[in-house]
Legacy VTK file of the C-alpha trace (Angstrom):
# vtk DataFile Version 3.0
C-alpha trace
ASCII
DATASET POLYDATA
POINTS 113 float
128.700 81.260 379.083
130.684 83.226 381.276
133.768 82.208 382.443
135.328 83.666 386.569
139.162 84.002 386.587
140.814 84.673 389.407
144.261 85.884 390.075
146.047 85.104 392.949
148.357 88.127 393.538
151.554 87.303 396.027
153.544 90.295 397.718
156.478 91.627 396.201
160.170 90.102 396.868
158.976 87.011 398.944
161.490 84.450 398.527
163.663 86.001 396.249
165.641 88.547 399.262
168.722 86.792 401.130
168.346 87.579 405.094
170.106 90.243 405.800
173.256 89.340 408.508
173.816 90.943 411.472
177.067 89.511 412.545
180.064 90.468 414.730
181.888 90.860 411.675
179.435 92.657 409.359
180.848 95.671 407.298
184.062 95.154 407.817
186.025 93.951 404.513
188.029 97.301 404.579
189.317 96.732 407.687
190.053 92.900 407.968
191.690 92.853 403.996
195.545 92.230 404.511
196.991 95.239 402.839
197.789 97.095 405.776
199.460 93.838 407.615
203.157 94.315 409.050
205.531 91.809 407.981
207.783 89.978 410.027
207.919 88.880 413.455
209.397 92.333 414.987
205.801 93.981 416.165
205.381 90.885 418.633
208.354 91.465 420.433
207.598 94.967 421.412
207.674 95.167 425.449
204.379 96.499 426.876
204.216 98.024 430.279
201.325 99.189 432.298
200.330 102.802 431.549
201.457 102.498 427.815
199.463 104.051 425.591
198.943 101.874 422.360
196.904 102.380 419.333
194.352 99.619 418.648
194.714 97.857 414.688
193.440 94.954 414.099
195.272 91.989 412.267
192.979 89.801 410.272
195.128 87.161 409.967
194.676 86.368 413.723
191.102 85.595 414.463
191.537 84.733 418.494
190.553 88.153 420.599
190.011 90.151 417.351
188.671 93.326 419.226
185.712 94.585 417.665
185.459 97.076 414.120
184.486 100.206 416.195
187.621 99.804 418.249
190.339 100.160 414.946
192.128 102.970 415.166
191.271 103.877 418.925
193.970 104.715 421.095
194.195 102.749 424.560
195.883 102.542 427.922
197.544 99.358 428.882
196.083 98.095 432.210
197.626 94.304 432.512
200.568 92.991 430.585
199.731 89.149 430.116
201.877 86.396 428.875
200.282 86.619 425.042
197.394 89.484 425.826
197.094 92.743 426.898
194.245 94.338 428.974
194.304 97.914 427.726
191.070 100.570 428.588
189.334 102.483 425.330
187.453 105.233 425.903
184.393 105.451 423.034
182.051 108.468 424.205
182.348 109.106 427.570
182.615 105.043 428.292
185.465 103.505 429.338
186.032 99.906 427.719
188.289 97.179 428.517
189.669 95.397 426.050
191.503 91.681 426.143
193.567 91.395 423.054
196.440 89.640 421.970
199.459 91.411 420.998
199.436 91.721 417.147
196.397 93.733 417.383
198.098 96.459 418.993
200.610 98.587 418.586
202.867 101.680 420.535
201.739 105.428 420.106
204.724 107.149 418.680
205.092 110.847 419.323
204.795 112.446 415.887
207.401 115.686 415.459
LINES 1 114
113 0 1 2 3 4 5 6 7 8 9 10 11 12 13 14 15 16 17 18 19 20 21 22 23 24 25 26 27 28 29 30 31 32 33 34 35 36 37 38 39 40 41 42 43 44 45 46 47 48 49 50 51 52 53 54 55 56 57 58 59 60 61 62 63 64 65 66 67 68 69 70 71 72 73 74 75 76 77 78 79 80 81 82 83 84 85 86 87 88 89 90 91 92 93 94 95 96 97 98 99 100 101 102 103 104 105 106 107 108 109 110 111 112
């Protein structure tokens, strides 16, 4: 008697890999962790005037107009002073971007001496 076995054979990782996530917020637990948050109330008063130039940072604690990763650190031009957001123009490459953010996500470039 002979007896036919037959294996079925299944391709590797099926089922077992998560999808990977391609979200607005991917990659960026360094910069939305709350180490680097000012305390107090004093960086919202700051007076913003068109021409300024301000540095972009973002503040994880506020999620409304949380510019996007590739903006932090950028510096920018304020365009339009709002009542709570500021229109401000990023340059990435040779682009020019325009960014709507509240205040708390940016902040005055100081002159370093």
């Amino acid at each position: 008697m002979l007896y036919v076995v037959t294996i079925k054979l299944r391709p590797a990782n099926t089922g077992n890999k998560m999808p990977s996530s391609h979200g607005y917020r991917r990659k960026s637990r360094s910069v939305m962790t709350q180490n680097n948050v000012p305390k107090g109330l004093s960086y919202l008063l700051a007076e913003y005037n068109p021409g300024d130039k301000v540095i972009i940072t973002i503040d994880p604690r506020e999620h409304k107009t949380t510019p996007h990763r590739r903006y932090q650190g950028k510096v920018g031009i304020v365009l339009q002073v709002g009542r709570r957001t500021l229109k401000t123009s990023v340059l990435i490459g040779k682009k020019q971007k325009i960014l709507q953010t509240r205040l708390n996500h940016v902040k005055h470039l100081t002159a370093v001496n």
